[in-house]
The first five atom37 places (N, CA, C, CB, O) and aatype in JSON, in Angstrom:
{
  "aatype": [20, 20, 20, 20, 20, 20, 20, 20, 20, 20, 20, 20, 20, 20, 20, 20, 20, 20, 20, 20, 20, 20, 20, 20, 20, 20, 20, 20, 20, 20, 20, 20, 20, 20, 20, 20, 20, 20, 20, 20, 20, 20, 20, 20, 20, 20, 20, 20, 20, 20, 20, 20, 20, 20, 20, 20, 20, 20, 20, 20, 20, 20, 20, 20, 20, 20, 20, 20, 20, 20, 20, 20, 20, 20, 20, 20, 20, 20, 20, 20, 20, 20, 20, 20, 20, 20, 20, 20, 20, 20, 20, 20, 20, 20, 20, 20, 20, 20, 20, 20, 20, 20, 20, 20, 20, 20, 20, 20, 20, 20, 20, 20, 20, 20, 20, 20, 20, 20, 20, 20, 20, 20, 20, 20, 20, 20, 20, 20, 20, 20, 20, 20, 20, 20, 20, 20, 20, 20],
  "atom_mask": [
    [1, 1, 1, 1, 1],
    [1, 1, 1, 1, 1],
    [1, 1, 1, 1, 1],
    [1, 1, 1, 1, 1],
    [1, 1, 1, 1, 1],
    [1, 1, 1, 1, 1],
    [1, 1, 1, 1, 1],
    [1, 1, 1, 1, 1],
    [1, 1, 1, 1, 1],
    [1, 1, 1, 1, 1],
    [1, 1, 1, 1, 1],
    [1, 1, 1, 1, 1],
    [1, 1, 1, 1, 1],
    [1, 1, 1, 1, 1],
    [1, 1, 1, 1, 1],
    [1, 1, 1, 1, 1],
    [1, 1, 1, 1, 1],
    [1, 1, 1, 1, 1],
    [1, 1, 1, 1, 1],
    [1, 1, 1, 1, 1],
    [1, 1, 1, 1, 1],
    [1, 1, 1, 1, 1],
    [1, 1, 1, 1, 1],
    [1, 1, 1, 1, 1],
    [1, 1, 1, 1, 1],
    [1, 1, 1, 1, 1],
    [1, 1, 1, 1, 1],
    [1, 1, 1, 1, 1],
    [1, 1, 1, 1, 1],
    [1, 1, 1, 1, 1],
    [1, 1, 1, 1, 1],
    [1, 1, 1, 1, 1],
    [1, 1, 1, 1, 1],
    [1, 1, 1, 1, 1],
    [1, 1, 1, 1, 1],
    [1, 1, 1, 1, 1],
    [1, 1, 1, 1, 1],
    [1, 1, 1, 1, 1],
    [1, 1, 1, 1, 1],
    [1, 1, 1, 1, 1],
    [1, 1, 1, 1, 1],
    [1, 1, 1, 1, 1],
    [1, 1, 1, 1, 1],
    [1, 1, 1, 1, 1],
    [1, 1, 1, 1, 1],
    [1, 1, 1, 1, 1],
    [1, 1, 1, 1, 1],
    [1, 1, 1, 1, 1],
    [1, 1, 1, 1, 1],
    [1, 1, 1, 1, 1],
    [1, 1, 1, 1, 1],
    [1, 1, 1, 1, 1],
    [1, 1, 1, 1, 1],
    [1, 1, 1, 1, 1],
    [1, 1, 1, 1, 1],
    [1, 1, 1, 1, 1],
    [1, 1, 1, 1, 1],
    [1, 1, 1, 1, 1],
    [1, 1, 1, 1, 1],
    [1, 1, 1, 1, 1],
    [1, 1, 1, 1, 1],
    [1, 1, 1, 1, 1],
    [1, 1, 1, 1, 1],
    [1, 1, 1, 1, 1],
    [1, 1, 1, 1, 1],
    [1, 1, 1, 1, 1],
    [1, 1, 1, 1, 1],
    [1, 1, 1, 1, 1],
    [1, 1, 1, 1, 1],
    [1, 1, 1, 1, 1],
    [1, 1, 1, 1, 1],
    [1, 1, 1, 1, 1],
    [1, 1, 1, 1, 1],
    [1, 1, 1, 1, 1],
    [1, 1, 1, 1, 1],
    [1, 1, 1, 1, 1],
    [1, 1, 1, 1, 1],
    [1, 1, 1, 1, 1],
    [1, 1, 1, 1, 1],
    [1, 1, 1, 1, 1],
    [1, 1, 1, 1, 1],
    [1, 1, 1, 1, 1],
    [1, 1, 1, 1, 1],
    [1, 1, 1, 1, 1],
    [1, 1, 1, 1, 1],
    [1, 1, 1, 1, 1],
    [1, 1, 1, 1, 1],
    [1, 1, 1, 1, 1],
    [1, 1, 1, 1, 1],
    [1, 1, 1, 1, 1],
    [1, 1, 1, 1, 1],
    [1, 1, 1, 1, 1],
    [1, 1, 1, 1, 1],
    [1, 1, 1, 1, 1],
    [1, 1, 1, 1, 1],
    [1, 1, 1, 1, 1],
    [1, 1, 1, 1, 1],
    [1, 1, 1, 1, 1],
    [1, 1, 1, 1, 1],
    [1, 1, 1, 1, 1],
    [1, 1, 1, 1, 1],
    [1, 1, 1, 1, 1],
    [1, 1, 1, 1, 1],
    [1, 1, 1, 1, 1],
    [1, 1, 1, 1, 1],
    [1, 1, 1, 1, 1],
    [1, 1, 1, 1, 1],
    [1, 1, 1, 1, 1],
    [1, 1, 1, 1, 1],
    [1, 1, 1, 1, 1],
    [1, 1, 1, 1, 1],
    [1, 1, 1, 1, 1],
    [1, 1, 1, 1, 1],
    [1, 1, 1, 1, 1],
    [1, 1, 1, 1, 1],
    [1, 1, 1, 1, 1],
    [1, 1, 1, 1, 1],
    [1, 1, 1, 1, 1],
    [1, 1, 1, 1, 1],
    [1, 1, 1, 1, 1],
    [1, 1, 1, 1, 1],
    [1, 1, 1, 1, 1],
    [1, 1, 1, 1, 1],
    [1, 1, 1, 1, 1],
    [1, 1, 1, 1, 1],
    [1, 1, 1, 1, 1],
    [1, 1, 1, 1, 1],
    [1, 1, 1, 1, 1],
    [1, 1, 1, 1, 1],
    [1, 1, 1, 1, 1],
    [1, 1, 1, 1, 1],
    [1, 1, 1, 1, 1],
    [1, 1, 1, 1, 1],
    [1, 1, 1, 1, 1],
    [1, 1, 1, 1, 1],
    [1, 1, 1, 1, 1],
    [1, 1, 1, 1, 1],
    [1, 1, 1, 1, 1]
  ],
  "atom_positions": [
    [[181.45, 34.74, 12.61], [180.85, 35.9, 13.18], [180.24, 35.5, 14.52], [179.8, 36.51, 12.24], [179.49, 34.54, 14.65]],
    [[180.63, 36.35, 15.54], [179.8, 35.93, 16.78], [178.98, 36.83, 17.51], [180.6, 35.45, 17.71], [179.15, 38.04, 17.41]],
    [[178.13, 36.35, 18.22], [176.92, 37.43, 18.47], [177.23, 37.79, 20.17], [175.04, 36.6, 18.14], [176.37, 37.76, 21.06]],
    [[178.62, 38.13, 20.34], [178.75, 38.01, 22.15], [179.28, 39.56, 21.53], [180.12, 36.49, 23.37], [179.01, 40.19, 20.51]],
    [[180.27, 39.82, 22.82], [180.81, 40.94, 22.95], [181.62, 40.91, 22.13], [181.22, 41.27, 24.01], [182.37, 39.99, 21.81]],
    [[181.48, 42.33, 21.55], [181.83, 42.84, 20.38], [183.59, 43.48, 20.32], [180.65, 43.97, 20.15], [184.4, 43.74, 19.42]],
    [[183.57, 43.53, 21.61], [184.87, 44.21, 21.98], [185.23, 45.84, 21.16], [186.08, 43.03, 21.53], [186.26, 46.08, 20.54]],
    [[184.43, 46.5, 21.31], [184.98, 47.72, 20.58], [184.96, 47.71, 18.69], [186.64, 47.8, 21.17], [185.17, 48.66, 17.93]],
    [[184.7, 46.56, 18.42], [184.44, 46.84, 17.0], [182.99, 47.57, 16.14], [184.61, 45.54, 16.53], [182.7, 47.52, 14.95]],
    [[182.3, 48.2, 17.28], [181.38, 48.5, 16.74], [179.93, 48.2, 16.18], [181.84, 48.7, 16.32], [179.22, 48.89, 15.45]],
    [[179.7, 46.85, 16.79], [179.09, 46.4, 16.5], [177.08, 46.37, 17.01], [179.97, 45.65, 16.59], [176.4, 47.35, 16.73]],
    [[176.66, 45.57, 17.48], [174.69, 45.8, 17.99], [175.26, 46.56, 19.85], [173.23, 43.21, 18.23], [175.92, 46.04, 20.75]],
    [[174.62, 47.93, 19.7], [175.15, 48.3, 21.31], [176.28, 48.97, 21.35], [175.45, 47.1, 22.23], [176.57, 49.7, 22.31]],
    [[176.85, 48.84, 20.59], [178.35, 49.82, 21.01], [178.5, 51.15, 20.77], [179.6, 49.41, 20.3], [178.48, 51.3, 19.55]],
    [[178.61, 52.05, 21.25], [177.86, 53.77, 21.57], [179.88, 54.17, 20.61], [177.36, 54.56, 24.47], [180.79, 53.34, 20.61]],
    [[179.95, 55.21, 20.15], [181.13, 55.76, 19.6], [181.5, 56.28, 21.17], [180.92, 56.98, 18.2], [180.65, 56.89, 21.82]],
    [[182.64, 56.05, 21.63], [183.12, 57.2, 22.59], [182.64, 58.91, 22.84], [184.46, 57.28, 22.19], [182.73, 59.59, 21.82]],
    [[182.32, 59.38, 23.63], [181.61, 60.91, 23.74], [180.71, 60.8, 23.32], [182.05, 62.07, 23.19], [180.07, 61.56, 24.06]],
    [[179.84, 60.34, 22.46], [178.89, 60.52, 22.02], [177.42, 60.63, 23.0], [179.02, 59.65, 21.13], [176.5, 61.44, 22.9]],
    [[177.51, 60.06, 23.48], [176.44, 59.94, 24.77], [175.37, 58.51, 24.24], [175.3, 61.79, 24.97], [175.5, 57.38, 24.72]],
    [[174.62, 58.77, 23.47], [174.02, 57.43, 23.08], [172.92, 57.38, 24.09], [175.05, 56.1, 23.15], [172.89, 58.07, 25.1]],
    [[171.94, 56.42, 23.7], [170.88, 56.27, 24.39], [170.55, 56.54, 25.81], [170.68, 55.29, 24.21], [171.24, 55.89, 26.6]],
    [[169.54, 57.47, 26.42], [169.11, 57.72, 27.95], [170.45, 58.88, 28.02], [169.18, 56.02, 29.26], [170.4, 59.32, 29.17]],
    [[171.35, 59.4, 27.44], [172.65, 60.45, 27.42], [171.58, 61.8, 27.8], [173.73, 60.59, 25.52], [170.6, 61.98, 27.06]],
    [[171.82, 62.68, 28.93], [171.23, 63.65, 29.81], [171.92, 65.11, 28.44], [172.05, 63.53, 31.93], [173.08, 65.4, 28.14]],
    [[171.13, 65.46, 28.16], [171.64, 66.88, 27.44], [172.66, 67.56, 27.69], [170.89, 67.82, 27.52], [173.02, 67.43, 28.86]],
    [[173.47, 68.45, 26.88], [174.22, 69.21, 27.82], [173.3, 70.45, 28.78], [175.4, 69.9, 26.9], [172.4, 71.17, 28.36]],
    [[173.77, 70.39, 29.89], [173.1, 72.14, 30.83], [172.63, 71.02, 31.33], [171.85, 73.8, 30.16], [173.81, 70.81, 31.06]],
    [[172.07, 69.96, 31.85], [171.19, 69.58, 33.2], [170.45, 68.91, 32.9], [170.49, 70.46, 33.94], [170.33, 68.78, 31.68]],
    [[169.93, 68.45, 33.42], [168.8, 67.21, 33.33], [167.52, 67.05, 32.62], [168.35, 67.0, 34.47], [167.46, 67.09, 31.39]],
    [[166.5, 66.86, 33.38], [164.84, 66.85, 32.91], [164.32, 67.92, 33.51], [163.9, 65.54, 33.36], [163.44, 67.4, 34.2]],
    [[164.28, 69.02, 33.7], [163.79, 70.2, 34.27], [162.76, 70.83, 33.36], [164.91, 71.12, 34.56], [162.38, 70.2, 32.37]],
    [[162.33, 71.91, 33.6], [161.53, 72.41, 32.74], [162.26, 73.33, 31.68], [160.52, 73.04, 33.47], [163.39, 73.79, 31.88]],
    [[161.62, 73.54, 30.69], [162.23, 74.11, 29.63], [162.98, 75.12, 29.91], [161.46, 74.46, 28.76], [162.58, 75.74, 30.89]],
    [[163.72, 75.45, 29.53], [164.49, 77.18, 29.45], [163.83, 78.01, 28.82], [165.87, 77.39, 28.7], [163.17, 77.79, 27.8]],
    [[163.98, 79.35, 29.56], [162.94, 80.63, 29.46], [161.45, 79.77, 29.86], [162.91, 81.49, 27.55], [160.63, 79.54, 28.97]],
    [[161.19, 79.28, 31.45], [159.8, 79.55, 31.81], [159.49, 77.49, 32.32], [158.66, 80.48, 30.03], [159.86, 76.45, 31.79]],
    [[158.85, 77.73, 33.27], [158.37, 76.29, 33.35], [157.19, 76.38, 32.47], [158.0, 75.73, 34.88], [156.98, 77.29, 31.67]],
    [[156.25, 75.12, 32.74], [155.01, 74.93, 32.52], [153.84, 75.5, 33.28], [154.95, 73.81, 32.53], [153.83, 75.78, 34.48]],
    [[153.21, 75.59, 32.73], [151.97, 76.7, 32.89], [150.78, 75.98, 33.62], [151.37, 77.3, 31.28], [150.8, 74.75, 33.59]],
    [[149.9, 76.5, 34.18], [148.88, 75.67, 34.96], [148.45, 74.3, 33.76], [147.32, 76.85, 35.46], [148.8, 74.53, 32.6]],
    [[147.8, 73.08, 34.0], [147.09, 72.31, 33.42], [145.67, 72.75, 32.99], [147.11, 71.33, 34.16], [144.81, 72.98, 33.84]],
    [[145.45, 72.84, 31.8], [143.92, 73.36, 31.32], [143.19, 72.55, 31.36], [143.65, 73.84, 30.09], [143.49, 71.38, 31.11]],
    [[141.73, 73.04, 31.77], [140.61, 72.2, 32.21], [140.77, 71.28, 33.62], [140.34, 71.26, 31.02], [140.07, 70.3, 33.87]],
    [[141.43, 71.59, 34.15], [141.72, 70.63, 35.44], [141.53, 71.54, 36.75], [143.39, 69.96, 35.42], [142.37, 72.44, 36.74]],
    [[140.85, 71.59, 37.67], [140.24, 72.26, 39.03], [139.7, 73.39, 38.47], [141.3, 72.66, 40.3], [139.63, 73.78, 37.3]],
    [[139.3, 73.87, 39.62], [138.34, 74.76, 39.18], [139.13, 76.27, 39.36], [136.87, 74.56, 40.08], [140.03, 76.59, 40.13]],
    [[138.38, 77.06, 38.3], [139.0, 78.34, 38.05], [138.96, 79.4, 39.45], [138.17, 79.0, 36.74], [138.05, 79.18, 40.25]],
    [[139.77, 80.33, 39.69], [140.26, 80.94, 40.87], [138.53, 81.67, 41.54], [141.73, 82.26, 40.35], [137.98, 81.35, 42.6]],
    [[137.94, 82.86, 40.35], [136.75, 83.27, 40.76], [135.15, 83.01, 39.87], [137.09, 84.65, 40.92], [135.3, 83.1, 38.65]],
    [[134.35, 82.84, 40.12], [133.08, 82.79, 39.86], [132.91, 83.66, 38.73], [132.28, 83.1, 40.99], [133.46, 84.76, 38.64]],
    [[131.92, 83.03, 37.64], [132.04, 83.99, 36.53], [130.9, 84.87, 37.03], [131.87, 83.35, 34.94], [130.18, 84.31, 37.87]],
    [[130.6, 86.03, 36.74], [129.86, 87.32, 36.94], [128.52, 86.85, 36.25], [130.64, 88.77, 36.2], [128.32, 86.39, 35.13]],
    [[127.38, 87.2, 37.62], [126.2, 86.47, 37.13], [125.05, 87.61, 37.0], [125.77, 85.2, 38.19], [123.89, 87.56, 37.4]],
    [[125.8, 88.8, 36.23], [125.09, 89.71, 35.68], [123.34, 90.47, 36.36], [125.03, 88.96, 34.39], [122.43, 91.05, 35.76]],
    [[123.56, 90.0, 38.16], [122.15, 90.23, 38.21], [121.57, 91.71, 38.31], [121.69, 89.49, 39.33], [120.38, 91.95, 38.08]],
    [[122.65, 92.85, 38.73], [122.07, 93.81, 38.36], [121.45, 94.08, 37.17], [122.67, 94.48, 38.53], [120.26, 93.86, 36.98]],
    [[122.07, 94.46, 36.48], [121.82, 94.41, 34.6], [120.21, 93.63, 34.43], [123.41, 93.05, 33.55], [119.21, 93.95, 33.79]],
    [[120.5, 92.54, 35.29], [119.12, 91.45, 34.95], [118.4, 92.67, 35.54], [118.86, 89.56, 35.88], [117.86, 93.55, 34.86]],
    [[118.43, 92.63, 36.65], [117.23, 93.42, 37.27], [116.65, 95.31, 36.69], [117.81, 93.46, 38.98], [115.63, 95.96, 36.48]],
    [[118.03, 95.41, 36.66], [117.43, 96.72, 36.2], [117.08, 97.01, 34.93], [118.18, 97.65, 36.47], [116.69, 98.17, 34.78]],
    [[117.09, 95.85, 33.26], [116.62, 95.9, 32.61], [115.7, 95.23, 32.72], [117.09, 95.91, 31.97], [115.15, 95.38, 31.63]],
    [[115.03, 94.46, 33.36], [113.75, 94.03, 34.09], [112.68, 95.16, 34.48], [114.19, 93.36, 35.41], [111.49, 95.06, 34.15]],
    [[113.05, 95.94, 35.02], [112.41, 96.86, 36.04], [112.19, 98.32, 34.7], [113.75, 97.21, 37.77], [111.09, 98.87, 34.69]],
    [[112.79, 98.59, 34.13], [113.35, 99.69, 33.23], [112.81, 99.64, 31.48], [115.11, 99.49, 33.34], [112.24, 100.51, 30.83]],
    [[113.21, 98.38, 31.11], [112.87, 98.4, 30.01], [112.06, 96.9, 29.38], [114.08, 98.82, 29.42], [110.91, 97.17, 29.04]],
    [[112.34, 95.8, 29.23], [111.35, 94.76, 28.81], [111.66, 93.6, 29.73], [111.46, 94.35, 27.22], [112.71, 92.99, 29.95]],
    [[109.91, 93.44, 30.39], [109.66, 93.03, 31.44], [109.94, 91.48, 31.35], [108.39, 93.46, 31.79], [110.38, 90.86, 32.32]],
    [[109.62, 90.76, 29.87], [109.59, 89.02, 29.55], [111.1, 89.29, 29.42], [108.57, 88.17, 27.92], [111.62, 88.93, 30.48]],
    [[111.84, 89.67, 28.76], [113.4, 89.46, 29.0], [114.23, 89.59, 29.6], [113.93, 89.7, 28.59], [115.32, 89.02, 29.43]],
    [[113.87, 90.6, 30.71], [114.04, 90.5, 31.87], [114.25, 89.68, 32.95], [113.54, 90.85, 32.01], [115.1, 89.68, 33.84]],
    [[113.44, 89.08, 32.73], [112.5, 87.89, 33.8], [113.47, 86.87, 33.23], [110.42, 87.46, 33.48], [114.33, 86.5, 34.04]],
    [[113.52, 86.35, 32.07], [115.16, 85.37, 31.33], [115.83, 85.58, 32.18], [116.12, 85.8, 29.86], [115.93, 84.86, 33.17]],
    [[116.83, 87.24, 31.86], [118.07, 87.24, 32.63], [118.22, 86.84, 33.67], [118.5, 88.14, 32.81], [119.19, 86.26, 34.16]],
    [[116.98, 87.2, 34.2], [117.08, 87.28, 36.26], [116.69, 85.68, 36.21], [115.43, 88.67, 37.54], [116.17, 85.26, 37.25]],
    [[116.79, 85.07, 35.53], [116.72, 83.49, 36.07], [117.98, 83.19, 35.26], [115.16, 82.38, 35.65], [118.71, 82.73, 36.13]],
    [[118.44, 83.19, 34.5], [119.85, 83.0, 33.97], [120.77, 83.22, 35.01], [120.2, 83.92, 32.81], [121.68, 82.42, 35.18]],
    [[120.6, 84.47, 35.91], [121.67, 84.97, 36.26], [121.68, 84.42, 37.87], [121.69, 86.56, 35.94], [122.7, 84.39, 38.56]],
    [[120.49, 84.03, 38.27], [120.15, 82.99, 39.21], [120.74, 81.62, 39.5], [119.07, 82.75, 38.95], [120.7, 81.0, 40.56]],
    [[121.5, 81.15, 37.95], [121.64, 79.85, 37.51], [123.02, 79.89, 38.12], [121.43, 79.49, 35.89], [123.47, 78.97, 38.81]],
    [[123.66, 81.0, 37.82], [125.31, 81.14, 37.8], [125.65, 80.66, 39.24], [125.95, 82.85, 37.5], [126.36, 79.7, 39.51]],
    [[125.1, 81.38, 40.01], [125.77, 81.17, 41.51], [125.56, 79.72, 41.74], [125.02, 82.12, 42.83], [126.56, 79.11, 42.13]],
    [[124.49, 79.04, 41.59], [124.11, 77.41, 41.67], [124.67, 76.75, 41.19], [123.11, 76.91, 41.3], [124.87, 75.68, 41.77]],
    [[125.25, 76.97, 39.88], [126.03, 75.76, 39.36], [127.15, 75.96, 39.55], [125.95, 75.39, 38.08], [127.9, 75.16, 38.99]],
    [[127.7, 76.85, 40.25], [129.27, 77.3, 40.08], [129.59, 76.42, 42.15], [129.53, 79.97, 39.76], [130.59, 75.76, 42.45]],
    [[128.57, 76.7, 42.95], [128.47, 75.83, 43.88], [128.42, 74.34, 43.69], [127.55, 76.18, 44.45], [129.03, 73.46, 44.29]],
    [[127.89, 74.28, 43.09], [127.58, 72.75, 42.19], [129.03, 71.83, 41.79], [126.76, 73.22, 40.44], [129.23, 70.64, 41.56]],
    [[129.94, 73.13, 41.83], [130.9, 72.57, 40.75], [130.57, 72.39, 39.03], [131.19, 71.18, 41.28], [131.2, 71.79, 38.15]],
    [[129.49, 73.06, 38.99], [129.35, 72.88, 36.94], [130.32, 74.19, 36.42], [127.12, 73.28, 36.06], [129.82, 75.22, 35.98]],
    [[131.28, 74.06, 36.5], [132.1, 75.54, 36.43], [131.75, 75.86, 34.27], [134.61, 75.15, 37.12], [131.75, 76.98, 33.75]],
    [[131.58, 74.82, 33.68], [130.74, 75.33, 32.1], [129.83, 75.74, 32.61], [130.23, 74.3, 30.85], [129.71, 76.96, 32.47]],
    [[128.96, 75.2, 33.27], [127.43, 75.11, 33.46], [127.36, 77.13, 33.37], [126.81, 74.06, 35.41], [126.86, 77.94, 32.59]],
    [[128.23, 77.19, 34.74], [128.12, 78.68, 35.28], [128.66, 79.54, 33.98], [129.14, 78.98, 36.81], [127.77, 80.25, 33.51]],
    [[129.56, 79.61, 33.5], [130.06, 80.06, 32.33], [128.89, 80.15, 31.46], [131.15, 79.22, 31.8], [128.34, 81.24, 31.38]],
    [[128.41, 79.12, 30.78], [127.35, 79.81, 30.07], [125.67, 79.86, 30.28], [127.56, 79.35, 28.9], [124.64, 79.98, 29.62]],
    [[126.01, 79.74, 31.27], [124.65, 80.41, 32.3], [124.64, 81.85, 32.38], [124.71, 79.97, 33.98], [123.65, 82.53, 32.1]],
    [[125.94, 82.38, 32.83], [126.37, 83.74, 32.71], [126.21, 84.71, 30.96], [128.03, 83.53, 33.21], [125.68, 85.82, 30.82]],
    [[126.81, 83.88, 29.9], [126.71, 84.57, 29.05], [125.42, 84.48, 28.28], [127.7, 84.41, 28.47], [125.15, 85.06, 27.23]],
    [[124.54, 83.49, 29.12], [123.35, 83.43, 28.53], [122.13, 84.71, 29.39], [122.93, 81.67, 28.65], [120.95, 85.03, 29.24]],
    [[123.06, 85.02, 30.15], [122.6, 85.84, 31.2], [122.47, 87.05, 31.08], [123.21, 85.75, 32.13], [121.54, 87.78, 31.43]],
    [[123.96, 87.4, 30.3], [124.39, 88.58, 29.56], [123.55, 88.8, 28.28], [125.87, 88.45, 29.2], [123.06, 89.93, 28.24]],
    [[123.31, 88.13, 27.37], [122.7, 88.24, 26.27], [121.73, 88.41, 26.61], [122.75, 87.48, 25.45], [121.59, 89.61, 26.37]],
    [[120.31, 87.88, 27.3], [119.15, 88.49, 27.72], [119.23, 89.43, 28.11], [118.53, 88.05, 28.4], [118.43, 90.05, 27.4]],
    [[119.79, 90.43, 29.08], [119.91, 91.86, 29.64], [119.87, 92.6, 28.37], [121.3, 92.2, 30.56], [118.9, 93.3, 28.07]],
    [[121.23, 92.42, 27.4], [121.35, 93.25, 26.28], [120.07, 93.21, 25.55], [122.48, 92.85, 25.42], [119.43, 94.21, 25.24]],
    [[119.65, 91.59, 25.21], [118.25, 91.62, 24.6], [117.27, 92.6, 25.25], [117.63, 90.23, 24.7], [116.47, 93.22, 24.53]],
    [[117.29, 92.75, 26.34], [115.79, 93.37, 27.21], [116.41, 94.99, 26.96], [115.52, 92.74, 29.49], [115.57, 95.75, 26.48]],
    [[117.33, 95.4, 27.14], [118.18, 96.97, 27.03], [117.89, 97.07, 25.92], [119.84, 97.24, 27.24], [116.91, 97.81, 26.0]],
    [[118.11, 96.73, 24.37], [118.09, 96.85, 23.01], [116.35, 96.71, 22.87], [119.15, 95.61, 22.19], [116.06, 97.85, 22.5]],
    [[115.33, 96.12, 22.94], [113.69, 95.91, 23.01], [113.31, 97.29, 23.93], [113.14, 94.17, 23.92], [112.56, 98.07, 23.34]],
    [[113.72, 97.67, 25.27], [113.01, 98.08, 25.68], [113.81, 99.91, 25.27], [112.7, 97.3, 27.08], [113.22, 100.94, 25.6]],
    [[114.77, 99.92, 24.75], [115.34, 101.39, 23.86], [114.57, 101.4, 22.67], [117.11, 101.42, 23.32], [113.91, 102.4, 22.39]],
    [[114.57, 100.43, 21.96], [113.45, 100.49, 20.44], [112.06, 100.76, 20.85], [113.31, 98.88, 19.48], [111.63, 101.69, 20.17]],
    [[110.96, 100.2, 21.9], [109.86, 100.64, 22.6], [109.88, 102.21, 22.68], [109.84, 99.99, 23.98], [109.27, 103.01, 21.97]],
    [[110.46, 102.36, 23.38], [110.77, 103.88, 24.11], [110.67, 104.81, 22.9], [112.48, 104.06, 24.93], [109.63, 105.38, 22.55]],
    [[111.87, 104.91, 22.27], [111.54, 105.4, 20.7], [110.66, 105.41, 20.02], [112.02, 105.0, 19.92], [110.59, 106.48, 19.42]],
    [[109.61, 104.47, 19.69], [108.93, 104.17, 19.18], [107.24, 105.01, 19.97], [109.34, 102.73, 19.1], [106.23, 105.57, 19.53]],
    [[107.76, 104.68, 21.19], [106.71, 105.06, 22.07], [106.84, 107.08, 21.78], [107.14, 104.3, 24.01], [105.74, 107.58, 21.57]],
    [[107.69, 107.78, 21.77], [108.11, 108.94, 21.95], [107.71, 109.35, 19.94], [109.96, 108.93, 22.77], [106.97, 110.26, 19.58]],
    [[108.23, 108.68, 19.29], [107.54, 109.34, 18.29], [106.26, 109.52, 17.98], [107.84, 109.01, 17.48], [105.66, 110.4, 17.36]],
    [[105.77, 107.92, 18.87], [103.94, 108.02, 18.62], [103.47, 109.41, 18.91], [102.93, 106.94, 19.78], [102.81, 110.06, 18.09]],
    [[103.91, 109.96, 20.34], [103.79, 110.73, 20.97], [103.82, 112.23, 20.42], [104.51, 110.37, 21.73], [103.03, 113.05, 20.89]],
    [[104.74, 112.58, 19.39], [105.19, 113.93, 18.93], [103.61, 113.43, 17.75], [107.36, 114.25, 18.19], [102.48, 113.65, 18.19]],
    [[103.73, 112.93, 16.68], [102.98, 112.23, 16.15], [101.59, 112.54, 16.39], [103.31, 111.14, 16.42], [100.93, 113.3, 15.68]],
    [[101.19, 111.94, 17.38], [99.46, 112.42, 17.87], [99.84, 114.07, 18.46], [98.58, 111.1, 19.6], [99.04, 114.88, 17.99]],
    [[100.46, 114.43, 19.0], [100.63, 115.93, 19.47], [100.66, 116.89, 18.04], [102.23, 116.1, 20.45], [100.54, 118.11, 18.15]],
    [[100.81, 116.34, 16.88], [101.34, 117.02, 15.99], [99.88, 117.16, 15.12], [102.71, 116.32, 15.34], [99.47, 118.25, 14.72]],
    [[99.04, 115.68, 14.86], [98.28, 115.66, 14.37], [96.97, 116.6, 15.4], [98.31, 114.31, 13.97], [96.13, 117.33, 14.86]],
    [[97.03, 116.4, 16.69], [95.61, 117.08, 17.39], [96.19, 118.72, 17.34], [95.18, 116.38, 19.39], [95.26, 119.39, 17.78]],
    [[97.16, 119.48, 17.03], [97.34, 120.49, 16.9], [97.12, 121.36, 15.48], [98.34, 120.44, 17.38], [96.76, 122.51, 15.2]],
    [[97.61, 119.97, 14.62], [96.58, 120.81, 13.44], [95.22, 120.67, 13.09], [97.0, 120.64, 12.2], [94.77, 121.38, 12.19]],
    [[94.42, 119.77, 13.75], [93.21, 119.44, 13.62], [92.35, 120.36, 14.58], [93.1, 118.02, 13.84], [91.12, 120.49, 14.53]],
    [[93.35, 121.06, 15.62], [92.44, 122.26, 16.57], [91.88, 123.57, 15.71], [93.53, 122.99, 17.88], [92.46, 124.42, 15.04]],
    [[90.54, 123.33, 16.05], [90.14, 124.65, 15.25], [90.48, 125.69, 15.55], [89.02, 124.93, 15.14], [90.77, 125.73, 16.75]],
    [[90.64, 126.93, 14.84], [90.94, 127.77, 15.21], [90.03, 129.39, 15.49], [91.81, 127.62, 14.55], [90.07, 129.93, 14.39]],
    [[89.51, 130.03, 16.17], [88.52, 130.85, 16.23], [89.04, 132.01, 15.78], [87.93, 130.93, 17.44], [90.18, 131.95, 16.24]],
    [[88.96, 133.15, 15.1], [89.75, 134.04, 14.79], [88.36, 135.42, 15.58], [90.29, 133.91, 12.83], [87.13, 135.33, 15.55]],
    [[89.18, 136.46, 16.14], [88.33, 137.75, 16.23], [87.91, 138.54, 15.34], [88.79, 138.52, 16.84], [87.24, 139.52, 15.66]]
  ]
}
């Protein structure tokens, strides 16, 4: 038995005819990108096209409108966004933003339950000093 060239008997290395065998290019073409569609951007790699939304109206006008301490959160949350997104903290800004968002809703949802609360007091004492008014009859 010898370990040289095999001459066609088939032996370590010898590919069957047509077959293609090792590094053999597919049929249709080369290394290209898949069929139906290349590859898609790389995730997590540069930074995303626009700035996430740093909610400061919302901050402010549930600030101004309805609860003043949660307010005051948002509008510094929403302060955060534009800074870190300059920064390059493109998470940072992301959930700076939705931490931004959730205080507004917090301060909108506190300062609608107030209001309510405030408006029934209201019927409430109007209801009680009207039956407690004496009444003088002729």
């Amino acid at each position: 038995m010898s370990y040289g060239n095999q001459g066609g008997s088939g032996g370590y290395g010898a590919q069957p005819p047509g077959s293609g065998g090792y590094g053999a290019q597919p049929p249709g073409g080369g290394y290209g990108p898949p069929p139906g569609g290349g590859y898609g951007p790389p995730g997590g790699y540069g930074a995303p096209q626009t700035p996430p939304d740093n909610h400061l109206v919302a901050a402010i006008l549930t600030t101004l409108f309805c609860c003043l301490p949660f307010g005051i959160v948002s509008i510094v949350k929403s302060s955060q966004v534009n800074s870190k997104w300059a920064a390059g903290d493109y998470q940072g800004a992301v959930a700076a933003s939705e931490e931004a968002k959730t205080w507004w809703k917090r301060a909108l949802i506190v300062g609608v339950i107030v209001e309510v609360v405030v408006i029934v007091l209201y019927i409430l004492l109007f209801v009680v000093l009207v039956a407690n008014t004496p009444t003088y009859g002729y």
